[in-house]
ROKOLDREN-213698 format. One record per residue (C-alpha): x, y, z; residue in three letters; residue number from 1. Coordinates in Angstrom, 3 decimals, padded with zeros to 6 digits. Layout:
<recs>
<rec c1="X" c2="Y" c3="Z" residu="ALA" num="NUM"/>
...
</recs>
This chain:
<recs>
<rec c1="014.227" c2="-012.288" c3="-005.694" residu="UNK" num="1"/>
<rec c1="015.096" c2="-013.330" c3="-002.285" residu="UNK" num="2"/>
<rec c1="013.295" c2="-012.753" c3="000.869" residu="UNK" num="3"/>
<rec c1="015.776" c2="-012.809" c3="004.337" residu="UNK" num="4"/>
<rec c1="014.423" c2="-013.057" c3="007.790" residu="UNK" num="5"/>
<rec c1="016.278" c2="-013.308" c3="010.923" residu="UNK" num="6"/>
<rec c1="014.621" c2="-013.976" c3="013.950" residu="UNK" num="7"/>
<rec c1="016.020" c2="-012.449" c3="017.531" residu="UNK" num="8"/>
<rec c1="014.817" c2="-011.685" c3="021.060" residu="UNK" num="9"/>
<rec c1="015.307" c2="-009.482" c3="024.062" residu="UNK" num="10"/>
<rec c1="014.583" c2="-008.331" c3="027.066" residu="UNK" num="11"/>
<rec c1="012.574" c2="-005.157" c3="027.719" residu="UNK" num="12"/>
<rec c1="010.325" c2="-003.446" c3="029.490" residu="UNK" num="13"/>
<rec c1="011.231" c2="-001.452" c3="033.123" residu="UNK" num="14"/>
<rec c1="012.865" c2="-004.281" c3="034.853" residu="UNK" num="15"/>
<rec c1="013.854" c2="-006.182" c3="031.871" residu="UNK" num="16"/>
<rec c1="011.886" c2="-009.595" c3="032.823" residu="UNK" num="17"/>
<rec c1="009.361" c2="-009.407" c3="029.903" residu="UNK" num="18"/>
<rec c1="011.160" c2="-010.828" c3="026.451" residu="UNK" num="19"/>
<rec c1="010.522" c2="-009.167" c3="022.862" residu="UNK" num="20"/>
<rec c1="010.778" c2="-010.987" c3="020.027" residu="UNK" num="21"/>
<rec c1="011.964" c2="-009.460" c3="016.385" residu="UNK" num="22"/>
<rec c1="011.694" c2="-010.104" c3="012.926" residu="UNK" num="23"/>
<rec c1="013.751" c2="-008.491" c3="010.254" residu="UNK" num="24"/>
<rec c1="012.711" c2="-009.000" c3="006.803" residu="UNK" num="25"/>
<rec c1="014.270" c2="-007.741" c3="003.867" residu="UNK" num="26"/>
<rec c1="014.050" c2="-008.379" c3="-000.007" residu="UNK" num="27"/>
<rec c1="016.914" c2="-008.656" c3="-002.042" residu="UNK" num="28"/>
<rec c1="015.533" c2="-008.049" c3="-005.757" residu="UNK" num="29"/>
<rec c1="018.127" c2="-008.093" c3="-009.147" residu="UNK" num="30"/>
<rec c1="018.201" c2="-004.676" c3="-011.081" residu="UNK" num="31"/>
<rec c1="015.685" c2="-006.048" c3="-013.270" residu="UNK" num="32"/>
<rec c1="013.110" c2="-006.655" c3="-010.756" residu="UNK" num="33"/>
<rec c1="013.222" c2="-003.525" c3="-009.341" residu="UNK" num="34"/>
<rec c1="012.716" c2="-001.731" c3="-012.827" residu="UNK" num="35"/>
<rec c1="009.370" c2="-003.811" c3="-012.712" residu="UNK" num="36"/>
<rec c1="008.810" c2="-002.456" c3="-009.105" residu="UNK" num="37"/>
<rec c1="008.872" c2="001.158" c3="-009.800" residu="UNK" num="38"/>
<rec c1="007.544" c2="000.730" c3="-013.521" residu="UNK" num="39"/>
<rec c1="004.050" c2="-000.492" c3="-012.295" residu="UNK" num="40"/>
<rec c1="004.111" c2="001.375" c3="-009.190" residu="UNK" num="41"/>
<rec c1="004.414" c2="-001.859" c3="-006.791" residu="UNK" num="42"/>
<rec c1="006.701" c2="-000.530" c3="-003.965" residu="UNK" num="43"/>
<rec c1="002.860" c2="000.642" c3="-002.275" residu="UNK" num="44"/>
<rec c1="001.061" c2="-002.976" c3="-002.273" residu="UNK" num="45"/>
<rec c1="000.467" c2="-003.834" c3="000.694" residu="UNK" num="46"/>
<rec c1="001.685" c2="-007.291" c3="001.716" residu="UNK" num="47"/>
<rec c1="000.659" c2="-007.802" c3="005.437" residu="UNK" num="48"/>
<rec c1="-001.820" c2="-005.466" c3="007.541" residu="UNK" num="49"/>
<rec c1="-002.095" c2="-005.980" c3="011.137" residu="UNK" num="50"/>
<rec c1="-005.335" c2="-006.928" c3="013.299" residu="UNK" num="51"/>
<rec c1="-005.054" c2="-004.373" c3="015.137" residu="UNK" num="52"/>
<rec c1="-004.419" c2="-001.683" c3="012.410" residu="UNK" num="53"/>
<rec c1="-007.395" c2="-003.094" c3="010.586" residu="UNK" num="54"/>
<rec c1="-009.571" c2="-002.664" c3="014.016" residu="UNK" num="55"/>
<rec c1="-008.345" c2="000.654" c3="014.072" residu="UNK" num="56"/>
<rec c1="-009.541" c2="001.352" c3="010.835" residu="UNK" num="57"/>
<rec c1="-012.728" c2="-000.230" c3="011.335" residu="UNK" num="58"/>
<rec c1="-013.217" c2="002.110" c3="013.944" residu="UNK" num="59"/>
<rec c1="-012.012" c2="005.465" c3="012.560" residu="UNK" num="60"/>
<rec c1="-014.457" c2="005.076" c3="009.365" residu="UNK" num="61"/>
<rec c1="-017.244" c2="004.375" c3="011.843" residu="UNK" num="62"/>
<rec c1="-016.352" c2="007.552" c3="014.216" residu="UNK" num="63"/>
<rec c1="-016.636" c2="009.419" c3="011.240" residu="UNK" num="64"/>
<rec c1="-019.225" c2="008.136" c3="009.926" residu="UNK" num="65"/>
<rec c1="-021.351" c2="009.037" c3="012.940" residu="UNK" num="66"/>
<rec c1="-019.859" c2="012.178" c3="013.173" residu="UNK" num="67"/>
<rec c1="-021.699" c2="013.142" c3="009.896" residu="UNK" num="68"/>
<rec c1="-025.383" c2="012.693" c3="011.065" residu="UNK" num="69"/>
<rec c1="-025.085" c2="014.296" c3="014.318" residu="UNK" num="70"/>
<rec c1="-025.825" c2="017.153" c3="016.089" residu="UNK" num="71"/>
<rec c1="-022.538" c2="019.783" c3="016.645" residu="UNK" num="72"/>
<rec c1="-021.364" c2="018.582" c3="019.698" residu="UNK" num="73"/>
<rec c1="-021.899" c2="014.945" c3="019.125" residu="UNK" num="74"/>
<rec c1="-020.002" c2="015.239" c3="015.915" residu="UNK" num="75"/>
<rec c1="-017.024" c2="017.200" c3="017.382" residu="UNK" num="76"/>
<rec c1="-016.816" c2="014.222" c3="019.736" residu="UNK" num="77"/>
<rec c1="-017.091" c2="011.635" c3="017.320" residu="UNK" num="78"/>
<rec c1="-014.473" c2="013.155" c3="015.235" residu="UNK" num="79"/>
<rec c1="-012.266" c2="013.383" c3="017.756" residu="UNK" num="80"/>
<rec c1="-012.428" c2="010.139" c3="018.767" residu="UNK" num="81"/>
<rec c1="-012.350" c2="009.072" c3="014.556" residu="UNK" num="82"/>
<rec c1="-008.678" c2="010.986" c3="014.730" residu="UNK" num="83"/>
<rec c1="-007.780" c2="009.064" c3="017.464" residu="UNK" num="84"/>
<rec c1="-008.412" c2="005.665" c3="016.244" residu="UNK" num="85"/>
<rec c1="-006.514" c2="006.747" c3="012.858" residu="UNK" num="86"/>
<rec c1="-003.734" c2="007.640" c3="014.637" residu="UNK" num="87"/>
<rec c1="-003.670" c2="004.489" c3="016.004" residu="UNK" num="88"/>
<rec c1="-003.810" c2="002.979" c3="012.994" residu="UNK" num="89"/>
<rec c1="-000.852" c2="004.633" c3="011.625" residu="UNK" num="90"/>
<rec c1="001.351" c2="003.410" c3="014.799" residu="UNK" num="91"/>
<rec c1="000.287" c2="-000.014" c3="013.663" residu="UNK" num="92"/>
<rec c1="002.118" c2="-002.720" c3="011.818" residu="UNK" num="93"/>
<rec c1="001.804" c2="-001.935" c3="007.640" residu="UNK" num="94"/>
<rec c1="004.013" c2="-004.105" c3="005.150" residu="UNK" num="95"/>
<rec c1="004.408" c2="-003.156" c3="002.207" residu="UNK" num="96"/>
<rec c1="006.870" c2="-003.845" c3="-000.866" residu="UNK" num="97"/>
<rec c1="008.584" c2="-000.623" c3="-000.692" residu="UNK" num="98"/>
<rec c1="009.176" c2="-001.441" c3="003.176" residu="UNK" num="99"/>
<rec c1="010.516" c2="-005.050" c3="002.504" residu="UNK" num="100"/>
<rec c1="013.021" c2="-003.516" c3="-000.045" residu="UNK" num="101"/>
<rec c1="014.599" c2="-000.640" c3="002.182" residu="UNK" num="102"/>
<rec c1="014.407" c2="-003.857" c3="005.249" residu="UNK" num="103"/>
<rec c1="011.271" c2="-003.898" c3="007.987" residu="UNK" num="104"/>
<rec c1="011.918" c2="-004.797" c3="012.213" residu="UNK" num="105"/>
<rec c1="008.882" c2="-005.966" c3="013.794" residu="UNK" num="106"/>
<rec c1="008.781" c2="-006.196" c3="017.484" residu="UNK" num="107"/>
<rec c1="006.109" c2="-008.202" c3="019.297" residu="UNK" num="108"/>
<rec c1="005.402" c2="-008.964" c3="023.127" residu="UNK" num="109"/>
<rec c1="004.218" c2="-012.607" c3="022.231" residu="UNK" num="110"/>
<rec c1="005.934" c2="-015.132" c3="019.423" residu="UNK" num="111"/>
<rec c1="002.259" c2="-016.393" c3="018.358" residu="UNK" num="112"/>
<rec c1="001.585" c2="-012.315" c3="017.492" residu="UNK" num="113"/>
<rec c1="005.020" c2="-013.048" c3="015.770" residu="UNK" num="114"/>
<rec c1="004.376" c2="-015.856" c3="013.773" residu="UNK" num="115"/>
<rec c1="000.810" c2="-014.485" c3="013.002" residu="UNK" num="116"/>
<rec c1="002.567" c2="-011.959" c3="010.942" residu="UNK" num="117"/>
</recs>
């Protein structure tokens, strides 16, 4: 098995000043390891969840949770706000297996967020 990452940056945002650095990582496994792979069902392990998809997590279950023991309105609310913070959660950074094998770009504003991950 070998792991590849290459390292880049650019410039972005609406006047182009700000610079985004990028990580692609890929896995490179033999025949053999990828047999192993799908035969214990591996490609979904997650490898590396974000802060912030965690926090939004955190904060979804809670939503929820409130929503539950509330009165009608309150719970709408709280629901609402519970899908939010999921959806949130799904725009944030997830690594899994399966994504290292088919190659994952991750784009940050900052290289400590970078080398955090």
């Amino acid at each position: 098995m070998q792991l590849k990452l290459k390292r880049s940056q650019r410039t972005g945002g609406m006047l182009g000043g700000k610079v985004i650095f990028a990580l692609d990582a890929r896995t490179d496994l033999s025949p053999d390891e990828k047999g192993l792979v799908n035969k214990y069902g591996f490609g979904k392990l997650v490898v590396y969840d974000s802060e912030a998809r965690k926090k939004h997590g955190e904060a979804a279950y809670g939503h929820f949770d409130e929503g539950t023991s509330s009165t009608i309105g309150r719970s709408l609310w709280k629901n609402a706000r519970g899908l939010a913070s999921a959806a949130m959660m799904s725009l944030s950074l997830r690594v899994t297996v399966e994504s290292l094998m088919s190659g994952q770009h991750i784009e940050c504003k900052d290289l400590d967020e970078l080398l955090g991950s």
